[in-house]
N, CA, C and O atoms as a printed pandas DataFrame, in Angstrom:
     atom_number atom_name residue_name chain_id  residue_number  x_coord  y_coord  z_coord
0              1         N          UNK        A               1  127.446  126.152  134.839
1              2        CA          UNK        A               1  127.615  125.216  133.761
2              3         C          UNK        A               1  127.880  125.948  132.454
3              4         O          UNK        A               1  128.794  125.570  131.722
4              5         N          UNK        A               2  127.159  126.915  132.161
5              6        CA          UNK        A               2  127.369  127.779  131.123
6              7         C          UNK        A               2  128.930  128.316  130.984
7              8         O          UNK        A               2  129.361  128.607  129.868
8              9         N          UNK        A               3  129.549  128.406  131.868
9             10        CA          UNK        A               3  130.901  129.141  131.869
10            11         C          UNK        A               3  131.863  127.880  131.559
11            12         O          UNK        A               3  132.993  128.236  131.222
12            13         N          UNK        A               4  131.696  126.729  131.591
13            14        CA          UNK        A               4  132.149  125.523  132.016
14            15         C          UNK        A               4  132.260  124.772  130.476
15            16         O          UNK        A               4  133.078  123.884  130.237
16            17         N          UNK        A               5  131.552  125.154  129.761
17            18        CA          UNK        A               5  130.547  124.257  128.569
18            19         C          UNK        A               5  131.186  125.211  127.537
19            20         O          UNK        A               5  132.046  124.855  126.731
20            21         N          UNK        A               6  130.634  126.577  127.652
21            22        CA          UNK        A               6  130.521  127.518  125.970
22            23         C          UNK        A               6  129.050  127.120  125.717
23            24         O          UNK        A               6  128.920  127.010  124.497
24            25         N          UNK        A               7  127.775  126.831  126.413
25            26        CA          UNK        A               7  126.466  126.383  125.830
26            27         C          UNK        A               7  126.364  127.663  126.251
27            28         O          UNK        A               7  127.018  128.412  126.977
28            29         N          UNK        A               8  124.803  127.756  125.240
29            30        CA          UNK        A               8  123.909  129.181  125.615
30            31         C          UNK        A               8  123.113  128.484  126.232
31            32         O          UNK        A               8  122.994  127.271  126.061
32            33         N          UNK        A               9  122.367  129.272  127.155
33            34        CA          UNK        A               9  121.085  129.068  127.923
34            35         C          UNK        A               9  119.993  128.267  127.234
35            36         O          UNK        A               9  119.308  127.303  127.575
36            37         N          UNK        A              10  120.064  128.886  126.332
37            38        CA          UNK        A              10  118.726  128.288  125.336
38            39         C          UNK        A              10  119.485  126.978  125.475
39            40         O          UNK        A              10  118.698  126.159  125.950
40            41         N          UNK        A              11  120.724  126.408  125.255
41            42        CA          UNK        A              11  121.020  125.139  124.454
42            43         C          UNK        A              11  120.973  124.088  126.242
43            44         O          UNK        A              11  120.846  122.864  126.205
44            45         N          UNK        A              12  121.058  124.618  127.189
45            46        CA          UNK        A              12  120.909  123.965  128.314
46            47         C          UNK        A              12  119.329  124.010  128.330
47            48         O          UNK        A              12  118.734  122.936  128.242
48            49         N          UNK        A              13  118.780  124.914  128.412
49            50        CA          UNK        A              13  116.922  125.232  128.675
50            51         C          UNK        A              13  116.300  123.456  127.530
51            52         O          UNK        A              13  115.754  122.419  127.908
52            53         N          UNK        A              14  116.718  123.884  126.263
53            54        CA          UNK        A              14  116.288  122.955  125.718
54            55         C          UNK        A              14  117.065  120.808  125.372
55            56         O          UNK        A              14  116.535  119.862  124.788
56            57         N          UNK        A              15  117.845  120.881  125.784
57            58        CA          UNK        A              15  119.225  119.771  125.722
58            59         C          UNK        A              15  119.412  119.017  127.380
59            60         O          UNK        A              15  119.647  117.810  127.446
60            61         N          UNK        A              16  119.284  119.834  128.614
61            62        CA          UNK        A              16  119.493  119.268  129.678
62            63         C          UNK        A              16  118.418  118.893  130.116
63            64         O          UNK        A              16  117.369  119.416  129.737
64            65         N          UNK        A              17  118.465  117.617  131.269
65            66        CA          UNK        A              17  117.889  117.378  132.137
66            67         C          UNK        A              17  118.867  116.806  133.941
67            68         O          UNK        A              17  119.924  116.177  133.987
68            69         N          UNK        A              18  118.268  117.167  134.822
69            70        CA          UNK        A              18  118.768  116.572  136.146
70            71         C          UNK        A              18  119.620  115.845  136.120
71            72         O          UNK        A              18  120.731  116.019  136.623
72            73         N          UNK        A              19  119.052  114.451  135.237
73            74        CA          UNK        A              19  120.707  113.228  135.153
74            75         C          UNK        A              19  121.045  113.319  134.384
75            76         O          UNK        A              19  121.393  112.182  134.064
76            77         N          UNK        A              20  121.430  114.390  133.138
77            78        CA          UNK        A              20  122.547  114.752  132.662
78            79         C          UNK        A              20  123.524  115.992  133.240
79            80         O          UNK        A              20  124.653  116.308  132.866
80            81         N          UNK        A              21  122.659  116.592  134.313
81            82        CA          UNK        A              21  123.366  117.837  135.376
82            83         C          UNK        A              21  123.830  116.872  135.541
83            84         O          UNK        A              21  124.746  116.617  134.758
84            85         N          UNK        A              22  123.495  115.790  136.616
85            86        CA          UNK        A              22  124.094  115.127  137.675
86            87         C          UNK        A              22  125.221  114.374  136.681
87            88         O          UNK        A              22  126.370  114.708  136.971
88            89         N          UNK        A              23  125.112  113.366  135.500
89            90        CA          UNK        A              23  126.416  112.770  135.664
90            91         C          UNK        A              23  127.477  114.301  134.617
91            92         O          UNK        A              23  128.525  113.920  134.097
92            93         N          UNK        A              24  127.248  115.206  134.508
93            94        CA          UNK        A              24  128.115  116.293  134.427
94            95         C          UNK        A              24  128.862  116.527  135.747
95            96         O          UNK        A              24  130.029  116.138  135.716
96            97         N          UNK        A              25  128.403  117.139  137.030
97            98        CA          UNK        A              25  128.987  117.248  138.038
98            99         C          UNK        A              25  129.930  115.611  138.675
99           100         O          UNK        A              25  131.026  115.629  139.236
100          101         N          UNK        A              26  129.265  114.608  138.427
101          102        CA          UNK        A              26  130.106  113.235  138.464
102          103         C          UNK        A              26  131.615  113.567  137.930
103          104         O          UNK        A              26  132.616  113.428  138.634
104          105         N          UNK        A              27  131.626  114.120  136.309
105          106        CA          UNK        A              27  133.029  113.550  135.221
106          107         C          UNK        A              27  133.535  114.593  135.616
107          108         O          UNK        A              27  134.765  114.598  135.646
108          109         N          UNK        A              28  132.780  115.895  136.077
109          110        CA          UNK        A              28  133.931  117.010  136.649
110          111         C          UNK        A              28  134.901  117.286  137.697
111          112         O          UNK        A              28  135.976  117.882  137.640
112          113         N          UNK        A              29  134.022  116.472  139.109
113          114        CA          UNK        A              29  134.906  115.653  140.383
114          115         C          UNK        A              29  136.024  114.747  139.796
115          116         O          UNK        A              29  137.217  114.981  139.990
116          117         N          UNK        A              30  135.650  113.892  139.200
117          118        CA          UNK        A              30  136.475  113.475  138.511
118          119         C          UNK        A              30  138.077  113.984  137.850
119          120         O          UNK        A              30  139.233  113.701  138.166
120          121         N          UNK        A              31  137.428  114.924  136.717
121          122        CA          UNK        A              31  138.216  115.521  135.607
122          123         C          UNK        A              31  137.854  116.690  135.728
123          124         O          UNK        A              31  136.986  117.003  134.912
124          125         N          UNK        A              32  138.281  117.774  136.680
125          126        CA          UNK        A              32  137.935  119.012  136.545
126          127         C          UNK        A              32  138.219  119.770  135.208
127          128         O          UNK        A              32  138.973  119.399  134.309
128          129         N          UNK        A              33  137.421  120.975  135.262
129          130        CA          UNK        A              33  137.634  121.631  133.839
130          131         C          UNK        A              33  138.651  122.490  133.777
131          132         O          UNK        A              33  138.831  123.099  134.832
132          133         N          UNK        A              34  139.616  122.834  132.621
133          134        CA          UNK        A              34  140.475  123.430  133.058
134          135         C          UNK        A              34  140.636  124.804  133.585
135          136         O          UNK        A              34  141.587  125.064  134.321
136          137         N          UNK        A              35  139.731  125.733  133.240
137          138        CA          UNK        A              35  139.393  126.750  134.325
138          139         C          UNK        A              35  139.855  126.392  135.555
139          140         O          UNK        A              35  140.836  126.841  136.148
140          141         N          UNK        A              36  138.803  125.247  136.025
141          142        CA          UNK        A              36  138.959  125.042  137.803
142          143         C          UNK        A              36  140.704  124.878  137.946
143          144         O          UNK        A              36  141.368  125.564  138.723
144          145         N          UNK        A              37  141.344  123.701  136.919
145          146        CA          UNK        A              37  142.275  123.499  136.971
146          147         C          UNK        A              37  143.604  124.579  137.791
147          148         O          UNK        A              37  144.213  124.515  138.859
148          149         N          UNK        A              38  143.602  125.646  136.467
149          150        CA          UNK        A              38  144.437  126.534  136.180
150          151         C          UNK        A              38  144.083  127.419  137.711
151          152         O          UNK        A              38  145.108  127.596  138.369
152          153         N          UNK        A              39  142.865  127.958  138.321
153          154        CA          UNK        A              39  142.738  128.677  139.543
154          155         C          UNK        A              39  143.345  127.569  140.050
155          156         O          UNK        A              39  144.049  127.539  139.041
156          157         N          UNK        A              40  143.703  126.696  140.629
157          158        CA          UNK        A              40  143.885  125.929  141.691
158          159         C          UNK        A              40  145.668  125.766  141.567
159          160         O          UNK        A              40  146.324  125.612  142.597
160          161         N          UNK        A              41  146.185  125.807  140.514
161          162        CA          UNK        A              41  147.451  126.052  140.244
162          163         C          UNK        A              41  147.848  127.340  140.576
163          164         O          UNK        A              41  148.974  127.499  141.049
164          165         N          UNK        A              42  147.084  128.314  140.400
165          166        CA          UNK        A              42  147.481  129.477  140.512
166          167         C          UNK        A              42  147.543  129.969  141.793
167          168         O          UNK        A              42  148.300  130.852  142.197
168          169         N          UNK        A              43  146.574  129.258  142.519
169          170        CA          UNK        A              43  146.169  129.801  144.120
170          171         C          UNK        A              43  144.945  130.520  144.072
171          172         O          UNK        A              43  144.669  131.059  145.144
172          173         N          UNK        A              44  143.967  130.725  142.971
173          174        CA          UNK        A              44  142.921  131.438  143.183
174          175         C          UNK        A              44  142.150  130.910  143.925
175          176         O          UNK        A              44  141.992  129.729  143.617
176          177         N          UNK        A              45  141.293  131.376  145.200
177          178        CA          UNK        A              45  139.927  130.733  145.557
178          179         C          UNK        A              45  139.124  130.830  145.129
179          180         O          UNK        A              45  138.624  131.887  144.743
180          181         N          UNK        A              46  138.600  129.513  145.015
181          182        CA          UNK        A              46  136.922  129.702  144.466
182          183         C          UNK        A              46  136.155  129.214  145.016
183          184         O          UNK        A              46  136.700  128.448  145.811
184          185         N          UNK        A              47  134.708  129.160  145.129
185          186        CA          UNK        A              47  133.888  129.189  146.155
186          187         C          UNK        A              47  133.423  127.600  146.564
187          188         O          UNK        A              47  133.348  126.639  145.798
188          189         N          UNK        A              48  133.225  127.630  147.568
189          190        CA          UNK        A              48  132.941  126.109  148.676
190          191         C          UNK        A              48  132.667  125.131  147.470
191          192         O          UNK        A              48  131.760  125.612  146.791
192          193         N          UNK        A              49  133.135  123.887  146.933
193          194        CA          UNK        A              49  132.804  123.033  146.690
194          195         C          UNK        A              49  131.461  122.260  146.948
195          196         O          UNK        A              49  131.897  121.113  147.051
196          197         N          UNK        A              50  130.307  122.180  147.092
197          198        CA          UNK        A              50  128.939  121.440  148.427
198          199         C          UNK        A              50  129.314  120.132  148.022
199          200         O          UNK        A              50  129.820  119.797  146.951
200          201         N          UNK        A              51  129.072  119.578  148.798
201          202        CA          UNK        A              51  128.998  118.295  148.808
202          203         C          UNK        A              51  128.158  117.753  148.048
203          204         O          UNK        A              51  126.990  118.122  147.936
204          205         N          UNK        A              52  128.868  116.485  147.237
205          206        CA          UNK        A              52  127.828  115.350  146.706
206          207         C          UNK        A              52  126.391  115.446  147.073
207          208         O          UNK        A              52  125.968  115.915  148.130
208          209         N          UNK        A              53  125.702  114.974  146.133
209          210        CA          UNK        A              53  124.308  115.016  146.599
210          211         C          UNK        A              53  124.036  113.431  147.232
211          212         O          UNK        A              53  124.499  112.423  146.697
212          213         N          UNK        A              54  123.450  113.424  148.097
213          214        CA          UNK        A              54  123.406  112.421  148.758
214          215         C          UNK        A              54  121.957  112.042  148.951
215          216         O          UNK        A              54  121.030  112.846  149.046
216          217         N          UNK        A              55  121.857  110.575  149.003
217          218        CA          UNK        A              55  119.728  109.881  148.555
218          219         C          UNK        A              55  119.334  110.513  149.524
219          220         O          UNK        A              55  118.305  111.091  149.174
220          221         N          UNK        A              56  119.679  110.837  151.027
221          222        CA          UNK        A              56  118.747  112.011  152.138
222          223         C          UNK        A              56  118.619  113.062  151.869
223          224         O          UNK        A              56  117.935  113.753  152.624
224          225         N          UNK        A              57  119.162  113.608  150.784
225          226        CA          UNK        A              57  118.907  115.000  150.793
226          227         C          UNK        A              57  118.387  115.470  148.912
227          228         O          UNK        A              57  117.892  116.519  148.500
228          229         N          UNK        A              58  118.561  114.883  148.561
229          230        CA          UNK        A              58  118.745  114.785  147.032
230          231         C          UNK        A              58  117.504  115.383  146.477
231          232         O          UNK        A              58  117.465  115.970  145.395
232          233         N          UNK        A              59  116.286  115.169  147.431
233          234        CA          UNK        A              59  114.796  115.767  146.899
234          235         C          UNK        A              59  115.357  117.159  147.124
235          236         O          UNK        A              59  115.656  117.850  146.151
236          237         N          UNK        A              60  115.524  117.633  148.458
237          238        CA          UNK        A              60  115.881  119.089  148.869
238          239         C          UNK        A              60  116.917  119.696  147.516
239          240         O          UNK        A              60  116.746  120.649  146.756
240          241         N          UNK        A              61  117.648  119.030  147.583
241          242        CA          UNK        A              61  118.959  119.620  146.431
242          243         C          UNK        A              61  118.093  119.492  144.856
243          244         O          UNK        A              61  118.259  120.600  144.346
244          245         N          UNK        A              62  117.470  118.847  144.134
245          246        CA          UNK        A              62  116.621  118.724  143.300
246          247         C          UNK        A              62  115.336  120.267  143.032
247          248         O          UNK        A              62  114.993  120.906  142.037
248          249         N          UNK        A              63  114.860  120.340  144.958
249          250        CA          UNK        A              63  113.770  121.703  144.898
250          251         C          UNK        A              63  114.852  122.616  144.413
251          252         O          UNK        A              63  114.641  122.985  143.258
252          253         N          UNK        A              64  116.066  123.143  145.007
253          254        CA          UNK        A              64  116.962  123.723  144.935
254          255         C          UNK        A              64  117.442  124.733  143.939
255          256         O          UNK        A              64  117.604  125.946  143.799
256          257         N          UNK        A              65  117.678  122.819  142.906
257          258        CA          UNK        A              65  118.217  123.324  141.631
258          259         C          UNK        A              65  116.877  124.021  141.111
259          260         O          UNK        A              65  116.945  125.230  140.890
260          261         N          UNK        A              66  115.834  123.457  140.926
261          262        CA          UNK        A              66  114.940  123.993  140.352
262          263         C          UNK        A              66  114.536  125.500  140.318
263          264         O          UNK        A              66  114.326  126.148  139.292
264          265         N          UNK        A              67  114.472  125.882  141.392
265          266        CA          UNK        A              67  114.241  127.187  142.471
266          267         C          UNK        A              67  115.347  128.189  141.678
267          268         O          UNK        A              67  115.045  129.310  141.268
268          269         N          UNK        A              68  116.531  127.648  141.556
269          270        CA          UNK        A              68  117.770  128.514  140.907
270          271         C          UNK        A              68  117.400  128.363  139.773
271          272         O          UNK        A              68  117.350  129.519  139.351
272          273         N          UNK        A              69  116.991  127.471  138.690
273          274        CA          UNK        A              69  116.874  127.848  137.431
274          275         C          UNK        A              69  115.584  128.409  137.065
275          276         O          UNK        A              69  115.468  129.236  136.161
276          277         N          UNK        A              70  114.709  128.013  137.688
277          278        CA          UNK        A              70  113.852  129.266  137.415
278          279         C          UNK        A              70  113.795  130.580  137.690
279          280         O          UNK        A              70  113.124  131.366  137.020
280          281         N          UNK        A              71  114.565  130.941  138.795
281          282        CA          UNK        A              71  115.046  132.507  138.994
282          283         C          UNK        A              71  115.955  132.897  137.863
283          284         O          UNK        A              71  115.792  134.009  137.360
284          285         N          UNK        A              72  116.873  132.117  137.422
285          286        CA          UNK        A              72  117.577  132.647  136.546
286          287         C          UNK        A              72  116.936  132.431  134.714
287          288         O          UNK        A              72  117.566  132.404  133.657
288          289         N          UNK        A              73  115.160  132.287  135.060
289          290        CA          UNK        A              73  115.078  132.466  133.645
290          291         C          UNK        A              73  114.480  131.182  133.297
291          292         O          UNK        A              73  113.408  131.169  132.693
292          293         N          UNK        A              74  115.082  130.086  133.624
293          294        CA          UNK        A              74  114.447  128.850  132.718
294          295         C          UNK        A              74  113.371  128.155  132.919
295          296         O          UNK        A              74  112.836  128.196  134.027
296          297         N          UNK        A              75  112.895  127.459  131.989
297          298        CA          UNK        A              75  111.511  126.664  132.263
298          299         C          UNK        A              75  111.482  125.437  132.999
299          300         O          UNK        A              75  111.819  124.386  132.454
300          301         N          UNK        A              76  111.184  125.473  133.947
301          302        CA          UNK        A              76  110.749  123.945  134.555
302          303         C          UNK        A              76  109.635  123.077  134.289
303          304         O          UNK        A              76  108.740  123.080  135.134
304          305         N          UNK        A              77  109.491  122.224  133.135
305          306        CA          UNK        A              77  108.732  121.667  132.519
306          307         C          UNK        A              77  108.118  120.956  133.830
307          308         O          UNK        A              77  107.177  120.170  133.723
C-alpha cells in the first residue's frame, strides 16, 4: 500500500483501519493504480493476484493481515 499511496508508515499506522484496507483493495480491482497499469502494458509480471476475501475465510485473512503488519513494525491496537 505504501508504494501504491506515497503514505509513510506512520500515516497508515495512525489513519488506517481493515475497512478502509478493504474498500482500498475494492477501488483498486476496480481502477488499478497506474504502476499496476503500466507493468501490465509492458508485460512485466507481478506477483499472484489472491483472491477476494471471502465471509469463509475473511477471519483467517484478517489474522493474516495482522500477523504481516505487525512483523513489519506496526501496532495492532
Amino acid at each position: 500500500m505504501i508504494d501504491r499511496t506515497g503514505w509513510t508508515f506512520e500515516y497508515v499506522e495512525h489513519h488506517m483501519d481493515l475497512h478502509r484496507y478493504a474498500a482500498l483493495q475494492r477501488q483498486w480491482r476496480r481502477s488499478p493504480p497506474l504502476q499496476q497499469m503500466v507493468q501490465a502494458y509492458l508485460g512485466i509480471e507481478s506477483p499472484e493476484e489472491r483472491e477476494p476475501l471471502k465471509p469463509a475465510n475473511e477471519s483467517a485473512a484478517i489474522a493474516e493481515f495482522i500477523a504481516n503488519f505487525a512483523a513489519a513494525g506496526g501496532t495492532v491496537h
